[in-house]
Every structure is written in structure tokens, then in C-alpha cells.
Backbone bond lengths (Angstrom), bond angles and torsions (degrees), N, CA, C in turn:
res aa  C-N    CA-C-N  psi(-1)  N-CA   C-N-CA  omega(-1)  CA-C   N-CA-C  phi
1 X - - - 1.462 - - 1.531 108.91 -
2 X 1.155 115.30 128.69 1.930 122.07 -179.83 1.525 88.74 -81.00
3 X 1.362 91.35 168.51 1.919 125.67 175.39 1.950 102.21 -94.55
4 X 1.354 109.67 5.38 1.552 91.05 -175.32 1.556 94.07 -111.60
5 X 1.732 90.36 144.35 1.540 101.44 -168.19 2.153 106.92 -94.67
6 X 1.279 115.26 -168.41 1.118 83.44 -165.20 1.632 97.07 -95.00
7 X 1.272 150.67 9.08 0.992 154.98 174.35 1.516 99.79 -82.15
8 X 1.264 129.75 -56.30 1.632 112.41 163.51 1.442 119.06 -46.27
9 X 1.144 109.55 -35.90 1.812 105.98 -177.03 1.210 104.74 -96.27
10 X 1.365 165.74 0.69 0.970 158.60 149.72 1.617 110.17 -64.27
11 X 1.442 113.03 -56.83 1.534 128.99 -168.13 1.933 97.04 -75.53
12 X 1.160 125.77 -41.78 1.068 131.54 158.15 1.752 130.11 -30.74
13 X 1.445 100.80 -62.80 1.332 131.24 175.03 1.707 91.24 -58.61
14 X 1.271 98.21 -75.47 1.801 106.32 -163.43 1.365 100.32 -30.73
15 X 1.236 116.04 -65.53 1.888 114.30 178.39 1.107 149.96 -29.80
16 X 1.697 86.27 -52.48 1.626 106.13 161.34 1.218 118.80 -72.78
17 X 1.442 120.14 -21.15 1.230 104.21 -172.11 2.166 115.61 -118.89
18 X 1.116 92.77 12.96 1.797 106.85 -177.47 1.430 112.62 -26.81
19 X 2.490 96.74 -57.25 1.246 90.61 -163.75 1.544 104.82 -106.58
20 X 1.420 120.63 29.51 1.220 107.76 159.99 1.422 165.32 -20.43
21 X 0.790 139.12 161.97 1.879 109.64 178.29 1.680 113.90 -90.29
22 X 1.396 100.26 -30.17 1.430 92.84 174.76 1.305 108.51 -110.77
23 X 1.560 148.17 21.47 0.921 158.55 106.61 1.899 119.15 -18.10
24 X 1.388 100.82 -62.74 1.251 96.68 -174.03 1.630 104.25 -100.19
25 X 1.440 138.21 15.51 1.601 133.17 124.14 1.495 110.11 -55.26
26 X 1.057 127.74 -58.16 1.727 115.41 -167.48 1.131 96.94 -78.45
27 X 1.297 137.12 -42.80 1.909 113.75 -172.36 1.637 99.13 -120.36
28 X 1.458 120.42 88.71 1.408 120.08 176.49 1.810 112.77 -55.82
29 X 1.220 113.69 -36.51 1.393 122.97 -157.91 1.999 93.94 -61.99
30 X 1.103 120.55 140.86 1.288 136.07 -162.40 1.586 88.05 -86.53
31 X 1.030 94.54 -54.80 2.111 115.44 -155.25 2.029 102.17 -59.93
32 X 1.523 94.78 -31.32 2.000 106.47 -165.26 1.502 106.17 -122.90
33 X 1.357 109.68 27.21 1.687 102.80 -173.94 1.468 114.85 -98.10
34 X 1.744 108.52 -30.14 1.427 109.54 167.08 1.126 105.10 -70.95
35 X 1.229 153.49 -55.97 1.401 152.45 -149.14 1.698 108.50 -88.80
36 X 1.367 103.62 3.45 1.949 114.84 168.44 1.311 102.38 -110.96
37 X 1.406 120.99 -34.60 1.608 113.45 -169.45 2.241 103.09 -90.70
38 X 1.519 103.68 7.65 1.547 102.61 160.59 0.999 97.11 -108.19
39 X 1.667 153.38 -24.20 1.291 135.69 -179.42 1.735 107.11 -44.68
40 X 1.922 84.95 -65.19 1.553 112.49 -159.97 2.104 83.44 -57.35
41 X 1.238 126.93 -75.92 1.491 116.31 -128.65 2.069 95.79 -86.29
42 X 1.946 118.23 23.20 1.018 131.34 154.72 1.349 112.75 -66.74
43 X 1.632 102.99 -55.32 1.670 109.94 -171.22 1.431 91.99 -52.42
44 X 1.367 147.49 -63.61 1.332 144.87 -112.86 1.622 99.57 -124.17
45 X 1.365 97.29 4.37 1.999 106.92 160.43 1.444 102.87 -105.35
46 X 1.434 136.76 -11.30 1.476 119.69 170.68 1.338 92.72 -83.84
47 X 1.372 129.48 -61.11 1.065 121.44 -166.97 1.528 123.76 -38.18
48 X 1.170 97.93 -59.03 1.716 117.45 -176.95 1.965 111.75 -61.90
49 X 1.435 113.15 -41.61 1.269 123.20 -179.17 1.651 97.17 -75.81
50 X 1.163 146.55 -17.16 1.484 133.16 171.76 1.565 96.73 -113.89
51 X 1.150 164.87 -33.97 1.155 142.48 -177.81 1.497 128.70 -113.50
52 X 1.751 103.44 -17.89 1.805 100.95 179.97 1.160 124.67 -105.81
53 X 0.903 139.75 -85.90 1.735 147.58 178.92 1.209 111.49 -160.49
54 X 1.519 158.96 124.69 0.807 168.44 140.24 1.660 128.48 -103.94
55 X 1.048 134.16 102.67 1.049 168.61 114.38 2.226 123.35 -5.07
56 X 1.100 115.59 107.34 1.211 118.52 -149.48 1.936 81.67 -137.44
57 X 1.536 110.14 140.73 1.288 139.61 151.01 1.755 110.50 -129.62
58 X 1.066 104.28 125.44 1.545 132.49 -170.94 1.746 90.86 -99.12
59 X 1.253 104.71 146.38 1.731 130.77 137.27 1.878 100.48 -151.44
60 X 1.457 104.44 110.00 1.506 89.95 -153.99 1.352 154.78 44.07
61 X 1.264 93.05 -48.70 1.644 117.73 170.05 1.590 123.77 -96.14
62 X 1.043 141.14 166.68 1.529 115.92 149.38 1.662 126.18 -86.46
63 X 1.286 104.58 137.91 1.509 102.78 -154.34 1.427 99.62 -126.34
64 X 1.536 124.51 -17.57 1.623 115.93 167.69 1.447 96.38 -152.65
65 X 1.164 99.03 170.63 1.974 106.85 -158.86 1.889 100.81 -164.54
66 X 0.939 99.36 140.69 1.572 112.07 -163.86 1.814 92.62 -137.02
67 X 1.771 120.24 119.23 1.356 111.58 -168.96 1.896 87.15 -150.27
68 X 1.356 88.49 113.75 1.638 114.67 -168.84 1.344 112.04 -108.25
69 X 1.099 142.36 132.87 1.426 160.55 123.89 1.549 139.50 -62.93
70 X 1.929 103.87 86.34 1.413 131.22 -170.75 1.631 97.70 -65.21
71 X 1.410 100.80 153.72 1.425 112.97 158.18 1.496 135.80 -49.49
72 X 1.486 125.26 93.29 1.619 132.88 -158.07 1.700 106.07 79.27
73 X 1.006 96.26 29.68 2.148 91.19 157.17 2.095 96.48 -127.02
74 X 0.802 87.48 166.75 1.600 123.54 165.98 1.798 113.07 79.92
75 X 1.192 104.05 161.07 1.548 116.86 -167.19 1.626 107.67 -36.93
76 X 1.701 116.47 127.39 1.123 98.67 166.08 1.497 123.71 -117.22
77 X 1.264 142.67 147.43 1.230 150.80 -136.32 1.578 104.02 -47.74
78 X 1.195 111.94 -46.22 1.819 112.65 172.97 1.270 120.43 -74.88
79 X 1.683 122.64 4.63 1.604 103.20 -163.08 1.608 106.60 -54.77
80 X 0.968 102.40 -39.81 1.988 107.08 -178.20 1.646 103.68 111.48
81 X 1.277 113.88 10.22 1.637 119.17 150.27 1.334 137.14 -51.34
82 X 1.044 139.71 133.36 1.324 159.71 -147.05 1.510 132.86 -126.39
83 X 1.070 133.03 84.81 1.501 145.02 0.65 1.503 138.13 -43.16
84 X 1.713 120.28 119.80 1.977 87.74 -173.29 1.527 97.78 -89.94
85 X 1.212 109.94 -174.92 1.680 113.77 -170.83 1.693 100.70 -68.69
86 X 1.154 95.23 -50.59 1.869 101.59 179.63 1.452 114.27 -51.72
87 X 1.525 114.06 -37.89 1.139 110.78 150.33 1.574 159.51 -21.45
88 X 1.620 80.02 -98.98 1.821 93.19 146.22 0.825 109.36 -34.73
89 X 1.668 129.25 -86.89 1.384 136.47 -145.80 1.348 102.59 -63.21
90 X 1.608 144.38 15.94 1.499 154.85 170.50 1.530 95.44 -99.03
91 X 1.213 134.76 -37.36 1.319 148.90 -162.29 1.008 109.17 -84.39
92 X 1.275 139.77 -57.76 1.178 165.22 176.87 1.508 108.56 -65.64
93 X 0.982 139.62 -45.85 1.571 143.63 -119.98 2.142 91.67 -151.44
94 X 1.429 120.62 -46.60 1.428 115.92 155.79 1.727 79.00 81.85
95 X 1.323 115.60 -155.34 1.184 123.63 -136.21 1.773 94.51 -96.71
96 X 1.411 112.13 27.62 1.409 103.10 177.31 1.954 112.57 -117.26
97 X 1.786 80.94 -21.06 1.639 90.26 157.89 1.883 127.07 -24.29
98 X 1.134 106.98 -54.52 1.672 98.06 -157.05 1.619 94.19 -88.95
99 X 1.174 112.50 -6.61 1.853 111.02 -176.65 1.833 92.32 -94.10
100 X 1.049 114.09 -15.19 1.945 109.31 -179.32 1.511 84.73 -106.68
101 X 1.218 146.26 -20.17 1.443 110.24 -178.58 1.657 99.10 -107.50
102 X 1.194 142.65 12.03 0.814 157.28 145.19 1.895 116.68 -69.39
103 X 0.989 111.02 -29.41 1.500 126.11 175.17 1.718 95.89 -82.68
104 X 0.904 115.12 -62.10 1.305 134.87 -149.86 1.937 93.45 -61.78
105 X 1.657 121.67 -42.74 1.129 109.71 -169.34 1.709 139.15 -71.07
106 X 1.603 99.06 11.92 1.779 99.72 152.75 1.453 123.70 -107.81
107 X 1.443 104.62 32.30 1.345 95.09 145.15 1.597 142.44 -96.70
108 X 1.570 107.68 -17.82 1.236 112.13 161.05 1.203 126.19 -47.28
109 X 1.223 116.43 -37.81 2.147 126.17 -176.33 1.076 105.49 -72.56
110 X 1.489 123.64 -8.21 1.802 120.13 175.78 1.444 112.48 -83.31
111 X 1.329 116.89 -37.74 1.307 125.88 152.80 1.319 136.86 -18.69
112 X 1.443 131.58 113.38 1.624 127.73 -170.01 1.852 111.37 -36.71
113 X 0.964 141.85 99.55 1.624 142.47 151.59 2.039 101.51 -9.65
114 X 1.220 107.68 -39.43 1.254 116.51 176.73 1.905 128.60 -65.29
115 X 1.002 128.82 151.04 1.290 123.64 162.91 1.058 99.33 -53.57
116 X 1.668 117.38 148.15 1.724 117.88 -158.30 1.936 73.25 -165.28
117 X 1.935 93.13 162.31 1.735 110.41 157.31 1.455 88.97 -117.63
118 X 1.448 106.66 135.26 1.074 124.54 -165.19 1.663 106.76 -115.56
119 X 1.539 116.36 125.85 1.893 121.56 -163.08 1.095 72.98 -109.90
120 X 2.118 107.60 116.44 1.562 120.63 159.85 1.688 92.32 -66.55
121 X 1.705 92.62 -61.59 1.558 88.81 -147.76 1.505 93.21 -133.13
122 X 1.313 110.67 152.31 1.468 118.37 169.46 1.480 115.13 -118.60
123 X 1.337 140.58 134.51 1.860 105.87 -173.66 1.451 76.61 -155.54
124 X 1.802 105.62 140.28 1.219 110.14 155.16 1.790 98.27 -134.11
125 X 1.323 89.47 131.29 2.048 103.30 162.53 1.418 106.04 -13.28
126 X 0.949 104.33 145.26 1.732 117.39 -167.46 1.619 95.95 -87.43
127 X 1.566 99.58 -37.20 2.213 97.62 174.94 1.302 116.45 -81.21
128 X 1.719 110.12 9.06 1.504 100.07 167.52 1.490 112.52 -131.32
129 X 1.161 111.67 25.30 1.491 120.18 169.76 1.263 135.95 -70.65
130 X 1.801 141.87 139.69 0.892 126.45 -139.55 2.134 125.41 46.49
131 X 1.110 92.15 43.94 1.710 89.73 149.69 1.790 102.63 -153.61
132 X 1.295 115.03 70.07 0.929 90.27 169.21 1.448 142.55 101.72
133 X 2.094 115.53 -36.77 1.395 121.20 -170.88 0.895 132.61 -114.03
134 X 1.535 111.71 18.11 1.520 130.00 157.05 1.153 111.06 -77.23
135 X 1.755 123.50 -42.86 1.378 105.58 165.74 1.667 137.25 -89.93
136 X 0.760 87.60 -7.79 2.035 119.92 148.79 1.484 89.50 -55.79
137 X 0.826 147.07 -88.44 1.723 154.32 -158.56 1.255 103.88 -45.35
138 X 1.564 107.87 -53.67 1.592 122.30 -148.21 1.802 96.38 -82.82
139 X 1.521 120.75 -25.47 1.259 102.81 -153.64 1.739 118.62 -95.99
140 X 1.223 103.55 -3.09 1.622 111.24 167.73 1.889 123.51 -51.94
141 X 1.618 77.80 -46.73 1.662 98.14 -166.61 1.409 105.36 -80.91
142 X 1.636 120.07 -35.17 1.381 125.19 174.59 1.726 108.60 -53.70
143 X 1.514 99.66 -51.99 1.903 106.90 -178.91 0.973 86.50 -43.55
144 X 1.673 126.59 -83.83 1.846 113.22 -129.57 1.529 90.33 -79.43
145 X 1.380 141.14 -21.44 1.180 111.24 172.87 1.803 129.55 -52.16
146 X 1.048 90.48 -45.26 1.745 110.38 172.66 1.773 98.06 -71.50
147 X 1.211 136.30 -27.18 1.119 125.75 173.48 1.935 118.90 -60.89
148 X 1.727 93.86 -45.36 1.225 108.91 -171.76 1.599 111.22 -74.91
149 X 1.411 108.70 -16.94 1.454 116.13 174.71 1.912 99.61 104.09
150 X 0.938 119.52 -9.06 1.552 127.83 160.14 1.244 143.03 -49.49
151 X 1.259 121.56 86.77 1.389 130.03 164.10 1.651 122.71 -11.28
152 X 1.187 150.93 79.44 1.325 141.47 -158.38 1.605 98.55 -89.97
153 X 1.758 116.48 147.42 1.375 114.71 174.58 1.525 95.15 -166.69
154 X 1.410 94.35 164.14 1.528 114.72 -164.07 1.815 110.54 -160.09
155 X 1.608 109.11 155.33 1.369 93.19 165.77 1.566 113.14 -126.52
156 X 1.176 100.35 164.33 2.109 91.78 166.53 1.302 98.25 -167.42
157 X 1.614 88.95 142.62 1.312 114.18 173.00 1.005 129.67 -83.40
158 X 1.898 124.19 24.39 0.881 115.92 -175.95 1.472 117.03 -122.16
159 X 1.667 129.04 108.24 1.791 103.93 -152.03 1.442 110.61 -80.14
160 X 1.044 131.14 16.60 1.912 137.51 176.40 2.233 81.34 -82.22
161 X 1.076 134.72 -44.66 1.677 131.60 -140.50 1.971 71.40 -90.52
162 X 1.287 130.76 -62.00 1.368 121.22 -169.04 1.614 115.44 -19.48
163 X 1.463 115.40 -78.06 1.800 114.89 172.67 1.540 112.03 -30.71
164 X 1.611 103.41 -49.05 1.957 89.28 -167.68 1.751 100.57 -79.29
165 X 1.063 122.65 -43.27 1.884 122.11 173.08 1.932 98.66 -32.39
166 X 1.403 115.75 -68.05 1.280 137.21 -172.15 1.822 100.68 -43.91
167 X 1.735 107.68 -50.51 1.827 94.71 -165.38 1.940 86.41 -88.51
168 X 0.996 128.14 24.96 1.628 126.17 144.30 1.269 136.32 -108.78
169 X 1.219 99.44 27.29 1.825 112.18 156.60 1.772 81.21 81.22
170 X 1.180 144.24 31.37 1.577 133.40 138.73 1.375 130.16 -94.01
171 X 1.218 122.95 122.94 1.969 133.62 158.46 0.988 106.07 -57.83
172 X 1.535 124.08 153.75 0.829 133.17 113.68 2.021 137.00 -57.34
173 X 1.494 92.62 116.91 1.563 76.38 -167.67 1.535 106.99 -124.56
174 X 1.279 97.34 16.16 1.917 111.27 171.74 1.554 114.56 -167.59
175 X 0.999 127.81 152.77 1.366 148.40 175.28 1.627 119.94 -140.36
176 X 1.328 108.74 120.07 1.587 103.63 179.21 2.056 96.85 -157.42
177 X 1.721 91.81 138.41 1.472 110.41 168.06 1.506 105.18 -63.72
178 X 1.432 102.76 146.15 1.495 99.79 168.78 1.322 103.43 -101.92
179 X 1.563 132.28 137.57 1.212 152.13 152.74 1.814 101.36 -14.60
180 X 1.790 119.07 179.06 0.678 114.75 143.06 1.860 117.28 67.65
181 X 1.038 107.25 15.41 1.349 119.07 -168.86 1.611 120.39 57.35
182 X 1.619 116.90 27.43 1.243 116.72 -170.76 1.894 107.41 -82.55
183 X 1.173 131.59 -180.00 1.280 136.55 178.96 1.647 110.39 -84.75
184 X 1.141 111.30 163.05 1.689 124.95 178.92 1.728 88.54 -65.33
185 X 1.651 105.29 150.06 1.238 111.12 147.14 1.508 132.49 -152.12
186 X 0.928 99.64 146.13 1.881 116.44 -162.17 1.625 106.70 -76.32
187 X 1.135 120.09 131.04 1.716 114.83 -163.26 1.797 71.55 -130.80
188 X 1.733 102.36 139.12 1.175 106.07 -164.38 1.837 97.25 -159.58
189 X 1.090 97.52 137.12 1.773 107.49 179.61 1.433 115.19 -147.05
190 X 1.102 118.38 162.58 1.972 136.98 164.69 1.357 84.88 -86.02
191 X 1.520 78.22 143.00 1.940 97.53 152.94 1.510 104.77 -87.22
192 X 1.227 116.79 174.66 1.751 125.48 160.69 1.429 110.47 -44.95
């Protein structure tokens, strides 16, 4: 169990990820995009802080965070939890929701066919970027994945994150536009 609560990882997340690429497809509005991308990446810090792996680098504060999804952990569509993602993201997102999660559904098939640890999200503070604590973040979850014999993979839409994914032992092993005016995205894994 980590020491970060979910208000550090939500407000955390939000930061790192404001000006994202697929950040700023789901919440275009400049003025409401931080305060949508802590709604959305709240839901997916309870989740992740009680059932997946999470990963914490400290400098006083928390400043990068690595939150993974093992084979048979994390919320599944019936638990009977409250907000569901389809949800929210209806709440949030209003009547453009089902055309972005509708965009959004070939990225799962890029994904290893295999039991895999799966990197939702990686985020380090935007004032501590470049030294270092993304892969500080990234390398806990990479060990025991490679410990457990697990393929690790992830995607991002962002092609500056491709080079650093790449000098951490990840391929690229798919690429696809998202529909709908969504951003390119990089489908990326370890071998064994």
C-alpha cells in the first residue's frame, strides 16, 4: 500500500497531464480542462490506489507516480461502484462522450493477447520534469513485471513520451489515428 492519498494523485495526474494530446480531445475548453482531467484521473486513483500497483517518487511532495494494472486486479464493469467510467466520462464529456469512447475502442486490440502489466498512467509534475522521475516511477513496476515473467505495455498519445518509453526496453508494436478528430496513438510493450 503507498502513502499517496487520492487527492495527491488525482491533482498530481491532472498536471501532468492538462496539456496532453488526448487530454485536450476530451476536454477542449482551455478555462475547465484541469478541473475535468482531476474529476476523470480521481475516479481512476481510487481505483488504482486500492486494487493495482501504484508507484510513488517523493521530493517532499509527490512529484511522479507510475499506476499499473496486473493480471486479475482492477475494477470490473459490474462491481456496482459509483461513478462508472462510461459514466463520468458522459458527465464530463456531455453528448460527445459515446463518439470519444467509441473512437477510443481500437486501442484495446493493440494490447499483448497475452497476460501483460499494463502502465495506465505515468505522470511526473511538470516543475520536475526532465531529471530523471519518470523513470524513477516507471522502474518498480517494469522489475516485478519482468520478475513475474510479464510482458509490460502501455499507450500514449504523446510522440515527445515515444523516445523515453523506447530507452525503457518498450516497442512500438502498433500505431493507430483515433476517429473523430482524436490524436495518433503509440501502442507500445517489453518483450519477456
Amino acid at each position: 500500500m503507498t502513502d499517496l492519498t487520492v487527492v495527491q494523485a488525482r491533482t498530481l495526474l491532472a498536471r501532468a497531464f492538462v496539456d496532453d494530446p488526448l487530454m485536450r480531445w476530451f476536454f477542449p475548453d482551455d478555462g475547465s480542462r484541469l478541473h475535468a482531467c482531476a474529476a476523470l484521473f480521481g475516479h481512476f486513483a481510487e481505483h488504482y490506489l486500492e486494487a493495482g500497483r501504484v508507484d510513488v517518487v517523493r521530493r517532499d511532495e509527490p512529484v511522479a507516480l507510475a499506476m499499473w494494472r496486473r493480471p486479475g486486479t482492477g475494477p470490473t464493469a459490474d462491481d456496482g461502484s459509483l461513478p462508472t467510467t462510461p459514466g463520468l466520462m458522459g458527465v464530463l464529456m456531455g453528448p460527445r462522450a459515446a463518439e470519444i469512447g467509441g473512437a477510443m475502442s481500437v486501442i484495446g486490440p493493440l494490447r499483448p493477447p497475452e497476460p501483460h502489466a499494463y502502465l495506465h498512467f505515468l505522470a511526473v509534475h511538470p516543475d520536475a520534469r526532465r531529471q530523471g522521475l519518470g523513470g524513477e516511477a516507471l522502474a518498480p513496476g517494469l522489475d516485478a513485471a519482468r520478475a513475474d515473467g510479464l510482458v509490460a505495455c502501455l499507450e500514449t498519445m504523446n510522440p515527445a513520451n515515444v523516445p523515453f518509453y523506447e530507452a525503457h526496453g518498450f516497442a512500438v508494436r502498433g500505431e493507430v489515428q483515433l476517429a473523430a478528430g482524436g490524436p495518433r496513438v503509440w501502442a507500445m510493450a517489453t518483450s519477456r
